[in-house]
C-alpha positions as CSV (number, residue, x, y, z in Angstrom):
1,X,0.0,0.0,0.0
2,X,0.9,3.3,-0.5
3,X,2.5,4.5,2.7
4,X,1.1,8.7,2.2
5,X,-2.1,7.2,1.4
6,X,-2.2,5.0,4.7
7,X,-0.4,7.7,6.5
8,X,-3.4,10.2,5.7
9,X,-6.2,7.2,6.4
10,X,-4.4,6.4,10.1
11,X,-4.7,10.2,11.3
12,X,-8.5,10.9,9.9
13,X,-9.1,7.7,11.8
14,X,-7.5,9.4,14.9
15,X,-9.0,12.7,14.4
16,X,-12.7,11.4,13.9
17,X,-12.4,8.8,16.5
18,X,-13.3,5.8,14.9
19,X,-12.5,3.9,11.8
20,X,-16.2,4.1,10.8
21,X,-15.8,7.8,10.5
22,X,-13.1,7.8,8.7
23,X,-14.4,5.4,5.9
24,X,-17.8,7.5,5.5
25,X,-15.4,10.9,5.6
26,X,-12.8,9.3,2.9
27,X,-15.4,7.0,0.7
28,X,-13.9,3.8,1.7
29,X,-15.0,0.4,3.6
30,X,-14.5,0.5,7.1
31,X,-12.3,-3.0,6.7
32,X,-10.2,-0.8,4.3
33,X,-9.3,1.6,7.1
34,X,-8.1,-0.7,8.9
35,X,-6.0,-2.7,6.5
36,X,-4.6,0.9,5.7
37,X,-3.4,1.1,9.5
38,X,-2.2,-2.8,9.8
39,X,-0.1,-1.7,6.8
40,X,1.7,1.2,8.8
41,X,2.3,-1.4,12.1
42,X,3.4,-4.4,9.8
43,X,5.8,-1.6,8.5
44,X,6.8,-0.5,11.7
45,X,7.0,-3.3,13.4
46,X,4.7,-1.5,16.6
47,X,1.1,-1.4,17.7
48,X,-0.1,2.3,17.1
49,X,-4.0,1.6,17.8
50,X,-5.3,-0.9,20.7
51,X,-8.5,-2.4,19.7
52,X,-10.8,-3.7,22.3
53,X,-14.8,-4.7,21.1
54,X,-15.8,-1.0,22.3
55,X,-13.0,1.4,21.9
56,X,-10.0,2.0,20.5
57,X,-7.1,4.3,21.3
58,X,-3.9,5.0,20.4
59,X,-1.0,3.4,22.0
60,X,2.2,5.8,23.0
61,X,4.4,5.1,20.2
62,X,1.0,6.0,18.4
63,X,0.8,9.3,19.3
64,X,4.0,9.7,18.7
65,X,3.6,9.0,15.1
66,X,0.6,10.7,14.8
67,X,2.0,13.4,15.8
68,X,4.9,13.2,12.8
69,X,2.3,11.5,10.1
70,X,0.7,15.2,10.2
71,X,3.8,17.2,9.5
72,X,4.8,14.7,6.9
73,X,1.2,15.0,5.4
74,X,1.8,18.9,5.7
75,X,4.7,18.9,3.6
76,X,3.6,16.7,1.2
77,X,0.9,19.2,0.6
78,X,3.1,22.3,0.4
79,X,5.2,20.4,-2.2
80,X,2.1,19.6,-4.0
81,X,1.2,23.4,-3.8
82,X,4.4,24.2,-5.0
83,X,4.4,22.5,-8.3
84,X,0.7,23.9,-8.8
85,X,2.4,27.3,-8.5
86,X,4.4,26.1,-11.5
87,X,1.8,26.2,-13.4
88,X,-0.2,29.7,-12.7
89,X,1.1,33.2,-12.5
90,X,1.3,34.9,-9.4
91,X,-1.9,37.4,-8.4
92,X,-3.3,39.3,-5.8
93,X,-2.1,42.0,-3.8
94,X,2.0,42.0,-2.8
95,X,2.5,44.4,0.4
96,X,5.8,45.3,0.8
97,X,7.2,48.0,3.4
98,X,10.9,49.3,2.3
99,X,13.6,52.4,3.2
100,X,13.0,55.5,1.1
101,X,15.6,56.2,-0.5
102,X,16.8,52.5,-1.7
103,X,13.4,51.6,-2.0
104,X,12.4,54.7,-4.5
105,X,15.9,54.0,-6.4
106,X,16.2,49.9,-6.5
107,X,13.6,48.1,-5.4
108,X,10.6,49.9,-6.9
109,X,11.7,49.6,-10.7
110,X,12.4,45.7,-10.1
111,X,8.9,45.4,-8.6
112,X,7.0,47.6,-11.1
113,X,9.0,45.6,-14.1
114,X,7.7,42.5,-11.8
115,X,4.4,43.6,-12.4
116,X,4.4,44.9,-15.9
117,X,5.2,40.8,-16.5
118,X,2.1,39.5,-14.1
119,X,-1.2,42.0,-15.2
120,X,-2.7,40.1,-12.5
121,X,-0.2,41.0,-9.5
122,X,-1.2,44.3,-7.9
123,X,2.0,46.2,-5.9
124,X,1.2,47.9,-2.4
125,X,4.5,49.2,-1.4
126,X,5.4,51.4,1.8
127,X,8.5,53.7,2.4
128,X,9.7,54.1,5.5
129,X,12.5,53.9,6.8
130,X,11.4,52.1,10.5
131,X,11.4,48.5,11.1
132,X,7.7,47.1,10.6
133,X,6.2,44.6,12.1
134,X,5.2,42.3,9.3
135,X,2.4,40.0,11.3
136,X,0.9,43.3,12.6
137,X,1.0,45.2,10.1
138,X,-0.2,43.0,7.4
139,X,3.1,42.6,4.6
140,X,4.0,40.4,2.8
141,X,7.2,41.5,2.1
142,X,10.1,44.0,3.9
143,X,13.5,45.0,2.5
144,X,15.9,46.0,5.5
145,X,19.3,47.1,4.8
146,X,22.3,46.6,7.1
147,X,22.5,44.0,9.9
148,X,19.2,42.2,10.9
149,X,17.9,42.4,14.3
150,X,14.9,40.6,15.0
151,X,14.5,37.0,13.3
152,X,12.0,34.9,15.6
153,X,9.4,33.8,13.4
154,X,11.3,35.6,10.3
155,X,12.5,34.2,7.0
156,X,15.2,36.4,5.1
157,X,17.1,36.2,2.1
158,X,20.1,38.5,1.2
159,X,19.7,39.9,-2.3
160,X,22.1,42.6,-2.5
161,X,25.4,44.5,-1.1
162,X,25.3,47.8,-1.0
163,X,29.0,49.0,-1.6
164,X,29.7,52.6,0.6
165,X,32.1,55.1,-0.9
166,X,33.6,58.6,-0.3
167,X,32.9,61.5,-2.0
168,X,33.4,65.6,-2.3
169,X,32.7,67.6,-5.0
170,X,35.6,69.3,-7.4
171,X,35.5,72.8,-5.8
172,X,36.1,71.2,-2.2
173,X,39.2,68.9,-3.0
174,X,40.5,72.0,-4.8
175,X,40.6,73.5,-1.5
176,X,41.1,71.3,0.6
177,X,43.0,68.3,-1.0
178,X,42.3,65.0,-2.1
179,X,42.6,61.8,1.1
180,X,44.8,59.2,0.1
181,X,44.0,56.7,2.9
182,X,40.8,56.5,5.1
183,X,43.1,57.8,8.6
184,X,43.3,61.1,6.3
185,X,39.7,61.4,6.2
186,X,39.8,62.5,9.9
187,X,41.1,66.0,9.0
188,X,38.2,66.7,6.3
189,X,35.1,68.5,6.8
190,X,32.3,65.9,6.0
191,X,28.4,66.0,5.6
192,X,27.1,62.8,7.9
193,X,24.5,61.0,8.2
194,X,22.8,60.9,11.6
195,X,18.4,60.0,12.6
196,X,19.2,59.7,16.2
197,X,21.4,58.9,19.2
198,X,25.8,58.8,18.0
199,X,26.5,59.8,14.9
200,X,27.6,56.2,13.3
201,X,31.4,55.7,12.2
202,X,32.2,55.4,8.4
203,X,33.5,51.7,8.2
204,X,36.2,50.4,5.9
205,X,37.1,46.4,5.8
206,X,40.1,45.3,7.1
207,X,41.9,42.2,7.3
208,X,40.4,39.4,7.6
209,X,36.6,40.3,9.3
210,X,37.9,43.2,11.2
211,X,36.3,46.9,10.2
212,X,38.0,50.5,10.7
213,X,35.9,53.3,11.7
214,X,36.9,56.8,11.1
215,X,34.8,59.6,12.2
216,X,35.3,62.7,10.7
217,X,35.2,66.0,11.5
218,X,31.5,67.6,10.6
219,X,29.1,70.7,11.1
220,X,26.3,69.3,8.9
221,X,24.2,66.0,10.0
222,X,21.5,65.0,8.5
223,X,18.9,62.3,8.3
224,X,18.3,62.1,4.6
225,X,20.5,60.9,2.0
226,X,19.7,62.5,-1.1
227,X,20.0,65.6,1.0
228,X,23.2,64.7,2.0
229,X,24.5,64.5,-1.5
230,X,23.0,67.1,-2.5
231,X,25.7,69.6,0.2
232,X,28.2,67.5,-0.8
233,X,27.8,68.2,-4.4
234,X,27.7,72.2,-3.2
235,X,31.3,71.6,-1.5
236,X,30.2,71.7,2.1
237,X,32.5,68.4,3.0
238,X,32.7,64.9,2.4
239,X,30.3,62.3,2.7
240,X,30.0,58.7,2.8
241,X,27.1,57.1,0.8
242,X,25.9,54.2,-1.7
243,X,27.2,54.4,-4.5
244,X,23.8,53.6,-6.5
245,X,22.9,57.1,-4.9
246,X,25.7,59.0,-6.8
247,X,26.1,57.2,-9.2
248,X,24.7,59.8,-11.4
249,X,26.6,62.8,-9.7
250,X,29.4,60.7,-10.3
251,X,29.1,60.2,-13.8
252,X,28.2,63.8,-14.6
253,X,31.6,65.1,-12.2
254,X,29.3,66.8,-9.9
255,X,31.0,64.3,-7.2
256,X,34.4,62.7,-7.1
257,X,34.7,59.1,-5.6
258,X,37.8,59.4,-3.0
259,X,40.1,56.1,-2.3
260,X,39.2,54.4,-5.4
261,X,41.8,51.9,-4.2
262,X,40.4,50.8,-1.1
263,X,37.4,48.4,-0.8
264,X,34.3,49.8,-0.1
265,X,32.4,48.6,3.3
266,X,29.6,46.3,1.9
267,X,26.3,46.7,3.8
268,X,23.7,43.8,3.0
269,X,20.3,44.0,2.0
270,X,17.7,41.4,2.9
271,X,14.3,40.5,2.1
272,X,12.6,39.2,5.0
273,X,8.9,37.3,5.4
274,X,7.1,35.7,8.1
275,X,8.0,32.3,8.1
276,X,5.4,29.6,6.3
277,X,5.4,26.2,5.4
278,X,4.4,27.5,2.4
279,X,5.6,30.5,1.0
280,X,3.0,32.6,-1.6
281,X,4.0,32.2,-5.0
282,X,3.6,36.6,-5.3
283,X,6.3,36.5,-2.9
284,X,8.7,34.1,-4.0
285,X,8.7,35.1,-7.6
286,X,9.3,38.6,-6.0
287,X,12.2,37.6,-3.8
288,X,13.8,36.1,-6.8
289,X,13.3,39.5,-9.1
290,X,15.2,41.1,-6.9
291,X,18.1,38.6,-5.8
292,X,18.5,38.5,-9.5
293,X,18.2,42.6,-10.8
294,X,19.4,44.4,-7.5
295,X,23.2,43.5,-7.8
296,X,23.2,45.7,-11.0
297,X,22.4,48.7,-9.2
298,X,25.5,47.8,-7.2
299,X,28.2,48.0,-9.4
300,X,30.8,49.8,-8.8
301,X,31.8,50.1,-12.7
């Protein structure tokens, strides 16, 4: 016999009480349901149901393997679910809460191209830079950048690095000269990013897993980064930001990027969802999207 098939006949048996129930609920002959469980103990080798002429009831190694036959039977079905999601196109309304800034700049282009592809997905998306609480708040989906905090519960997947670099615009390295090494950023002027409490060091790798931290000198501290960028690119100091943020600036020579030679600090970004045995195909397909687009924005070239 099948052993899902007697697997799934043994626990409605235990669930209804009775393997009379379970025939009429599962359109079989009550002798079936219980050549369906004598198949599982034969198998076994142990008793999982004592019979008696009025009653029966499980034994303790029965529970026991109740107890599993329903998680195998649960994963069986997600599998099943996912090779029906195969088949059909994901639909429905995708929530997703994500920073400003990287969410205006990377992820929302993915996720409108995402549904440009699916007519039948519809895109709810929230910027804010706070961490959301996904089960209360109702999404689907949350992009966090840097390191994760709370994972109880929490599924996440990293789908990008954000490389961090230096920059100053042309009139303010005329001035003030050009850093050659990330200890001569301490005697610059910088713009810095701060929302509350210490303003946070600018990290740089170093060997091995170590970081340095430099903080440099600054008047101006802010909480937004295109602002930022934007009194960098007017000369009022350096500042240290993604490089998919100036990128443009960059390009045009508005901003100059500073130690070209040494590795930028990587901060990760994650997508992160509430943990599920199975996990909505919206989701997954949009998880992939960006694992698979997001490093472009990253490049450093």
């Amino acid at each position: 016999m099948d052993r899902l098939t007697s697997m799934a006949v043994f626990v409605k048996a235990v669930d209804l009480g009775s393997f009379a129930a379970a025939a009429d609920a599962l359109g079989l002959s009550g002798p079936m349901v219980g050549k369906h469980v004598r198949s599982l103990e034969d198998r076994l080798g142990v008793q999982l149901i004592s019979r008696t002429t009025r009653r029966q009831s499980l034994t303790e190694f029965g529970h026991v393997y109740y107890e599993r036959c329903r998680v195998v039977l649960a994963e069986a079905q997600a599998a099943d679910a996912l090779a029906a999601d195969q088949l059909s196109e994901p639909r429905g309304k995708l929530r997703v809460t994500m920073p400003v800034h990287f969410g205006r700049h990377c992820v929302t282009p993915v996720l409108l191209e995402l549904a440009r592809k699916y007519p039948a997905l519809e895109l709810d998306l929230s910027f804010n830079d706070r961490i959301i609480d996904l089960a209360e708040d109702g999404y689907d989906l949350s992009i966090r950048t840097g390191v994760l905090q709370d994972r109880v519960g929490l599924i996440a997947r990293r789908v990008a690095r954000q490389p961090m670099i230096v920059c100053a615009s042309p009139p303010y390295l005329e001035l003030h000269g050009y850093p050659e090494t990330p200890e001569d950023l301490a005697q610059h002027s910088a713009v810095v990013y701060r929302r509350s409490g210490p303003v946070p060091p600018w990290l740089f790798p170093g060997p091995g897993q170590s970081s340095s931290e430099v903080t440099p000198l600054h008047r101006f501290r802010l909480d937004d980064l295109d602002a930022i960028a934007d009194a960098a690119a007017r000369g009022l100091g350096l500042a240290w930001l993604p490089f998919w943020l100036v990128r443009r600036r960059i390009e045009s020579g508005t901003l100059v990027r500073l130690l070209p030679e040494q590795p930028p600090f990587q901060y990760d970004c994650h997508a992160v969802w509430l943990q599920t045995p199975h996990l909505p195909l919206k989701v997954r397909v949009a998880v992939d999207a960006l694992a698979a687009q997001l490093p472009s924005f990253m490049n450093l070239k």
